[in-house]
N, C-alpha and C positions, 0 to 999 in steps of 0.2 A: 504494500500500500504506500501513495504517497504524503504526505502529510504538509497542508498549507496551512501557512500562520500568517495573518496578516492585523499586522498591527495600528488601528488606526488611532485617530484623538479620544476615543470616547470608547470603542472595545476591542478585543483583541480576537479574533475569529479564529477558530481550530477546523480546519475541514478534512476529510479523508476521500481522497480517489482512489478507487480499486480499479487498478489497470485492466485487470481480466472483461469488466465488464462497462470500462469505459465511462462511468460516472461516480457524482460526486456522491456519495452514500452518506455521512455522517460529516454532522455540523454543530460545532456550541461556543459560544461565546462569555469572555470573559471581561469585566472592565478594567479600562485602562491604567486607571490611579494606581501610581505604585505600592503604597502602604497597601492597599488591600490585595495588588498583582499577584504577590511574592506568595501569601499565603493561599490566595485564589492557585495559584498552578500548584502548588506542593499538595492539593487538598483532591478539587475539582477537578480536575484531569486524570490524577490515578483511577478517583471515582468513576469518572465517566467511562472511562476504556473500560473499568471490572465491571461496571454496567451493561454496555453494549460488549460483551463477551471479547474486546480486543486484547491484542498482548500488546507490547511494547515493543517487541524483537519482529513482529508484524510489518512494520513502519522502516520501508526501504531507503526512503530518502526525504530531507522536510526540505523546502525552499519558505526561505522567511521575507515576506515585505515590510517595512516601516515605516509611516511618517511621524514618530516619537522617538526620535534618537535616545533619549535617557534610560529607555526601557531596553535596550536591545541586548547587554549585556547580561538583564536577568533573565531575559527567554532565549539566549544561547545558552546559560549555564544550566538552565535546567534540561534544556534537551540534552545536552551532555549527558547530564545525572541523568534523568528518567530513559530517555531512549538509548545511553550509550554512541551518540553522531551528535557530530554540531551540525546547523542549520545552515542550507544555502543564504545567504544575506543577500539579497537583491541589491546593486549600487549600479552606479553610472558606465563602469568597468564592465556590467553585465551587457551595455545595452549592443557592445561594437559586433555582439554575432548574430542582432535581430535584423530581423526585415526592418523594423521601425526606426527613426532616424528623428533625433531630435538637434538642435541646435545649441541649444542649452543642459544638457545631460546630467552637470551636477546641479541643475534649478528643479526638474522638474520630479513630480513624487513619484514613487516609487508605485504607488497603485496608480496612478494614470497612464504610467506604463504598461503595468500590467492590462490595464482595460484596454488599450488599443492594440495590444502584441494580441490579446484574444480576438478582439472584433476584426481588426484587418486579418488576421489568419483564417478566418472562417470567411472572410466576405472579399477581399484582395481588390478593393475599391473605395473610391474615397468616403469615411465615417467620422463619424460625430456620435462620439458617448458622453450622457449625460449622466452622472455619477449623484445620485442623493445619497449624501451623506450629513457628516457636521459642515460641508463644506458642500454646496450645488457647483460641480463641475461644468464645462463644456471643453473637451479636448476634440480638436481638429485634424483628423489624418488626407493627406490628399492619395490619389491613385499609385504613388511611386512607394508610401508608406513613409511618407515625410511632416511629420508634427508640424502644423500651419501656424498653432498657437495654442491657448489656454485660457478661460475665461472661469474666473472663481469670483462666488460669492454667499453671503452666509446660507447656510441648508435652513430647512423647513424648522427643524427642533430650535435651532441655532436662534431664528427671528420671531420665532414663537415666546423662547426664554427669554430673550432681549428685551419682549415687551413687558415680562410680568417682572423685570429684576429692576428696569429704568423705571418704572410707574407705580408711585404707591396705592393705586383704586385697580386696577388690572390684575384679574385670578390668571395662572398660567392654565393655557386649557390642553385635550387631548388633538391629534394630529387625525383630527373626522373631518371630511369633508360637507360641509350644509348641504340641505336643498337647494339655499338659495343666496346670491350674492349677498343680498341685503340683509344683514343680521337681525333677528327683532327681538334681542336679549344682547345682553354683552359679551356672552362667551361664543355665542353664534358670529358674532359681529365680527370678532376678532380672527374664529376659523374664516369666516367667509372672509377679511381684507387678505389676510395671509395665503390661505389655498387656491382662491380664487384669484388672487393679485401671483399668484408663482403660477399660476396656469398662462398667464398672458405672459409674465418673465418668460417662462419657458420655452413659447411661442417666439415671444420676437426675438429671443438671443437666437436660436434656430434662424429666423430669416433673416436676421444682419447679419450673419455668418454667410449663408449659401449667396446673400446680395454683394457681398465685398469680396468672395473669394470666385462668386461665379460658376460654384460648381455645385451637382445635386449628390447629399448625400443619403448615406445609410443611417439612419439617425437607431441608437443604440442607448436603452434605457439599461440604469444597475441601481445599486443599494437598498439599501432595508428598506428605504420610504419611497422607492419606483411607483408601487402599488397604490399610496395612498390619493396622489391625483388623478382621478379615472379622466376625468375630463380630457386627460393628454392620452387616450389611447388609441385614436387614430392617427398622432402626431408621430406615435414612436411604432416604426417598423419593427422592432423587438426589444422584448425587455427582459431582461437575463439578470437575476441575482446573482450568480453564479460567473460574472463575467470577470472580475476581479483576480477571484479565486484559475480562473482557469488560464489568464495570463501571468500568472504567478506560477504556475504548473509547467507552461509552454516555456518562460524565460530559464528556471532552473534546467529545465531538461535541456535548452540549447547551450547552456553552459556547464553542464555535467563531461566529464571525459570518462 
């Protein structure tokens, strides 16, 4: 099996590939904060592998991505300890045997590499992955596999919390889409500015993009809260949670000997 760790701002995702049958089978996640990390993996992990009947000696090769440099020392040490291997580390240095091509190599994150090593391998045309996360991605790959650029800005949780931490009358609410634009309570009001205000973000960052670059893309949904805007589901040709995790899969394997 191969084992992907991808380390983001907020949690630490564990997934398992079984080559045999070509998918990702097993998934759990852990948060990020250090104080809690250290005893989250010495705890929660052993757990979970004796749970879902895995072994440790199971686990052929882990490739690691991060954008929390601070933590990566304690989730190398512990794969050490618990699996006996250290971890692929995904860096800049991985990127010179991919198809993808970036300009900026030590700028750009290590999971938006991985989201475009996955999408342009499966699609070998020009794409655009929107990444919801802590962070609302747009990364732009053109037909040669060349990063056009990068458009970041805060994710759905991210301006949700923003509002309930700057305002002292504002409850922080759940990430439910309304019926309807117009809120007729405060906690509606606030789902509808936000979900229905990132439905139109989502929109025109998509067509300022294909208007200034001129080209039509594969527009390419991920992360935990893809699902939560239905409203964008004829905007996005496919939405892959899994998309992350499987260029993080692709990049270790092209750099394995």
């Amino acid at each position: 099996m191969f084992l992907a760790i991808d380390a983001g701002n907020s949690n630490v995702v564990f997934a398992l590939f079984d080559q045999k049958s070509g998918k990702w089978t097993n998934q759990f996640r852990l948060e990020t904060k250090t104080p809690k990390l250290i005893s989250q993996l010495s705890k929660k992990v052993p757990l979970y592998f004796l749970e879902h009947g895995i072994h440790a000696s199971q686990i052929e090769k882990i490739g690691f991505s991060s954008v929390v440099p601070e933590i990566n020392s304690i989730i190398e040490q512990f794969c050490q300890s618990y699996f006996g291997q250290s971890p692929y580390l995904i860096s800049a240095k991985s990127y010179e045997t991919l198809p993808i091509k970036s300009l900026r190599p030590n700028e750009i994150g290590s999971d938006l590499m991985c989201n475009v090593m996955a999408a342009f391998a499966r699609h070998t045309q020009p794409v655009i992955v929107v990444d919801f996360g802590t962070a609302l991605t747009f990364t732009a790959v053109d037909s040669k596999g060349e990063i056009l650029g990068v458009n970041i800005v805060p994710g759905l949780k991210t301006a949700i919390h923003s509002l309930f931490t700057n305002t002292s009358k504002l409850p922080e609410v759940a990430l439910k889409l309304p019926e309807s634009a117009l809120g007729k309570n405060t906690i509606h009001a606030i789902q509808a500015g936000v979900l229905y205000g990132y439905t139109g973000l989502v929109k025109g960052m998509i067509e300022a993009i294909e208007s200034e670059t001129r080209l039509q893309f594969k527009i390419i949904a991920t992360g935990g809260l893809a699902a939560i805007l239905t409203t964008l589901e004829s905007t996005f040709d496919e939405v892959d949670r899994n998309l992350t995790l499987e260029g993080l899969r692709l990049i270790t394997e092209a750099n394995s000997t």
